[in-house]
C-alpha positions, -999 to +999 in steps of 0.1 A: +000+000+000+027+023+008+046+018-021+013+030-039+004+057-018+039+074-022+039+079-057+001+090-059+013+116-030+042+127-052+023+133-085-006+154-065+025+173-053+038+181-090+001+189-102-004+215-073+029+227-084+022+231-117-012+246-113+005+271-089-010+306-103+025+327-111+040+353-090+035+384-112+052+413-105+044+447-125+077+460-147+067+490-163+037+507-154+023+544-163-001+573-144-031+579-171-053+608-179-069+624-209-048+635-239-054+675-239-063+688-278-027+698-280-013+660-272-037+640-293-025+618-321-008+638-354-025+626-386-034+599-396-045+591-363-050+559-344-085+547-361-079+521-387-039+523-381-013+507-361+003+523-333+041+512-322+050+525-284+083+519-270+092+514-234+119+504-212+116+481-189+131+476-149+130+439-145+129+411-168+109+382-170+100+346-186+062+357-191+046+390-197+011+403-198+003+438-210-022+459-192-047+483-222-067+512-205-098+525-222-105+546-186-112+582-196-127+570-233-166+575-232-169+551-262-155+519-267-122+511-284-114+485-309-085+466-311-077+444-338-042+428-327-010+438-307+026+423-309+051+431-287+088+429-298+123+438-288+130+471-302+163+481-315+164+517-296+154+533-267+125+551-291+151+567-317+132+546-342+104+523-352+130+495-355+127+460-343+151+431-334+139+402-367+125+375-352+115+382-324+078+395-326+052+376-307+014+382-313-005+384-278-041+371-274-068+381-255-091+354-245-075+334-271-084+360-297-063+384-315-084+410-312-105+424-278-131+457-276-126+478-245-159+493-233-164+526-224-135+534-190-130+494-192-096+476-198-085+449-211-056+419-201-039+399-225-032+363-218+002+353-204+030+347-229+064+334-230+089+359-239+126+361-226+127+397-211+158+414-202+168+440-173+158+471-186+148+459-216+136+481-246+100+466-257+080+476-289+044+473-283+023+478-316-014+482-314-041+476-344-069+499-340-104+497-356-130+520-345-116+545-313-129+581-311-104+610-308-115+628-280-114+619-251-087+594-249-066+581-224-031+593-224+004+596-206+016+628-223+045+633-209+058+598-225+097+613-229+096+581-259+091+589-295+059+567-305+051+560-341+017+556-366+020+538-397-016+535-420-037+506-418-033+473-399+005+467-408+036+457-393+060+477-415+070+510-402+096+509-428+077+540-450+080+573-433+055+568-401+044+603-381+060+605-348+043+616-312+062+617-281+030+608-261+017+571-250-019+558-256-037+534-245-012+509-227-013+514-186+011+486-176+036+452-182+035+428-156+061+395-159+068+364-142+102+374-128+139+348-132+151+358-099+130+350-066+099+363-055+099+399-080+088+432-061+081+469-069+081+503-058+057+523-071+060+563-071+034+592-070+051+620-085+044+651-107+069+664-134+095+661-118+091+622-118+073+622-149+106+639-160+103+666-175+139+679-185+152+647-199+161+632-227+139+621-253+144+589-261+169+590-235+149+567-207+173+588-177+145+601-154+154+594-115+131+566-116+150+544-146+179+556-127+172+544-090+156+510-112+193+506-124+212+514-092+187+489-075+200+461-106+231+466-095+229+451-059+220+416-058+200+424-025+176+445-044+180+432-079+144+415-083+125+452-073+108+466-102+106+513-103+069+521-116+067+558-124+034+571-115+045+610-125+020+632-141+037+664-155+011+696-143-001+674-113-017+677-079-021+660-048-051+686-036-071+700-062-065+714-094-037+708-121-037+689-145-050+651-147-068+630-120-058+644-083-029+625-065-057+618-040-081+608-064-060+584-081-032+567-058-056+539-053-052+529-087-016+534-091-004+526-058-024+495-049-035+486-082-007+466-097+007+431-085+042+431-067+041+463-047+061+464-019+073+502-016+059+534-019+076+571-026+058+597-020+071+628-038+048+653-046+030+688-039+049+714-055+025+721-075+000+726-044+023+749-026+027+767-057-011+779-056-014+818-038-036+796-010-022+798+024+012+775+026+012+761+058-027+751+050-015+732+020+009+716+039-011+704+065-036+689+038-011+672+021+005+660+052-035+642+059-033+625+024-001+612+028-008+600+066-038+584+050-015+565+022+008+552+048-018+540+071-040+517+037-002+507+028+008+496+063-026+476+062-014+457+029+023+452+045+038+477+021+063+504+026+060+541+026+089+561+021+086+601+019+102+624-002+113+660+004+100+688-021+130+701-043+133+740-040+119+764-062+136+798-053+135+819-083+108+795-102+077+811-114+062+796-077+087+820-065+074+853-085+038+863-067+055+881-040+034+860-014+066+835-002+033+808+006+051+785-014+085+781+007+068+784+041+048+753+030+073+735+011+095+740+045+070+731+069+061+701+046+098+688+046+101+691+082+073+671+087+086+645+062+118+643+082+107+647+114+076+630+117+084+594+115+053+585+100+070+568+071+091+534+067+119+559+055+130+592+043+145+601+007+163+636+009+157+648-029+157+686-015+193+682+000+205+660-026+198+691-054+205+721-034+227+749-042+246+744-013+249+784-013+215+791-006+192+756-003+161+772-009+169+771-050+185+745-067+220+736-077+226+758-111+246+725-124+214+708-126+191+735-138+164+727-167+163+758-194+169+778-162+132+775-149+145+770-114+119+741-108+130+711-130+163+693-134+183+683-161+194+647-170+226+654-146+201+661-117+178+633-119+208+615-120+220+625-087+184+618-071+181+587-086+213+572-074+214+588-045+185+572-029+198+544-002+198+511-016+193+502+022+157+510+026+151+481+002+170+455+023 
């Protein structure tokens, strides 16, 4: 009996195993709102034509799913296919490594129609992903209306529209630097259990002041100092940055408060948070220490749901403005919140750790502006690619231990 019972034991053991639903972790992820008239598609537009998006990943993978968003659409959006590829630049061009495109299904089909603010999943697939891995995604679209449609403007990556449903992006294709439709890219991660750190952020995270097609915001750039240490080599960077953005009220797409549910807590592997936002808020001619104090509640409130899901919360300090546009009503609202505000963060000890961006980038002259050596077309508010740099790799490796 026992020599039967052993072997009937074993093989339940490898079917459970087998069965086992797979650890996905999310790679590359993306905040959404609606496209403004000035960052819709260029002729020909997406209807009827095939749309190829590039994006860099943080870690690879031996599965992938990719995440479509229809969210802010008010009609539904028709998809007639989507490959994904290895692409042959960071978004320099349309080009893609021969070979190696793989069709994804959804629901075993090749095509899938997003209702009205629905979404839509693809089924797993194998596909070898890399470390920071450049990944074409090309979309077939039927029917879609132009306005509204859900967007990440501030895409930094040169996107690309070829007519009708097609493949070759040889001919001359018209160029964007926005993102549509695609929200996120989960995978099945190579080296133990995956995790992520995902990160609310305006601008300044969305990263504004960097290169296009250049992938060196201070997110890509903490994702590679974290690939470096085999400690923290399996954590994923989501960049959650919306340029324009607000934690409050106001700006421009869906309020931090409004939508860190969704970004924060709405994507598998998330083990850390970084919370770096409300320049924008302080920049308003309302009472600074007010704002402040209201931002302070919403982030108190984020720590607290993350604590309650086991998940990190690390705070970031607001990078000076001193001679900034923030800087020109005369009022001086803006620095007495952005000080009280990074007091709080540093002082408080509500959060799982603090990340020091306002001391990292200060001139060390006068700390209220920023280092000149890292100035953006001298606006006095955003950072070159030498700036996020420093932000990026300077954040501890050691909160991730």
């Amino acid at each position: 009996m026992r020599r039967i019972l052993l072997p009937l034991a074993l093989a339940a053991t490898l079917l459970a195993a087998c069965a086992k639903t797979p650890d996905w972790v999310a790679t590359w992820a993306t905040a959404l709102q609606v496209a403004e008239p000035h960052n819709l598609p260029p002729e020909p537009g997406l209807a009827g034509n095939s749309f190829r998006q590039i994006v860099q990943v943080s870690v690879g993978g031996s599965q992938l799913r990719l995440h479509l968003s229809n969210l802010f659409n008010e009609t539904p959006t028709e998809i007639l296919g989507v490959e994904i590829a290895r692409a042959q630049t960071p978004g320099a061009s349309p080009e893609i490594v021969p070979g190696s495109s793989v069709e994804l299904t959804f629901g075993g089909q090749r095509g899938v129609t997003m209702a009205a603010g629905g979404e839509a999943v693809s089924d797993p697939v194998k596909f070898k992903l890399a470390d920071r891995e450049n990944l074409a995604i090309t979309i077939h679209y039927g029917a879609v209306a132009p306005m509204p449609l859900t967007s990440h403007p501030g895409s930094r990556t040169t996107s690309y529209i070829a007519v009708g449903d097609t493949q070759d992006f040889s001919a001359p294709a018209a160029k964007t630097a926005h993102w549509y439709t695609i929200s996120s890219i989960d995978v099945v991660p190579r080296r133990r259990p995956g995790a992520a750190v995902a990160v609310l952020g305006d601008s300044i995270t969305d990263g504004r002041g960097t290169t296009t097609d250049g992938q060196d915001r201070w997110t890509d750039q903490l994702s590679r100092s974290l690939l470096e240490d085999p400690r923290t080599d399996h954590i994923a960077v989501l960049n959650f940055g919306l340029g324009g953005n607000c934690i409050l009220r106001g700006g421009l797409g869906p309020t931090g408060r409004s939508r860190y549910e969704r970004d924060l807590f709405g994507h598998p592997g998330v083990k850390y948070i970084i919370l770096f936002e409300g320049t924008n808020d302080l920049g308003g001619k309302a009472d600074g220490l007010q704002t402040a104090d209201e931002i302070r509640q919403v982030w108190t409130e984020i720590v607290q749901k993350a604590h309650e899901r086991g998940i990190k919360v690390f705070g970031a300090t607001v990078t000076p403005a001193k001679g900034s546009f923030y800087d020109r009503d005369g009022t001086g609202e803006h620095e007495k919140g952005r000080q009280a505000l990074n007091a709080w963060i540093r002082e408080s000890g509500v959060f799982d750790g603090v990340i020091d961006f306002a001391a990292m980038v200060a001139d060390p002259q006068d700390p209220d502006k920023l280092d000149p050596a890292y100035l953006f077309e001298n606006d006095w508010l955003h950072l070159n690619a030498k700036g996020y740099e420093v932000m990026g790799r300077g954040i501890d490796r050691s909160l991730f231990y």
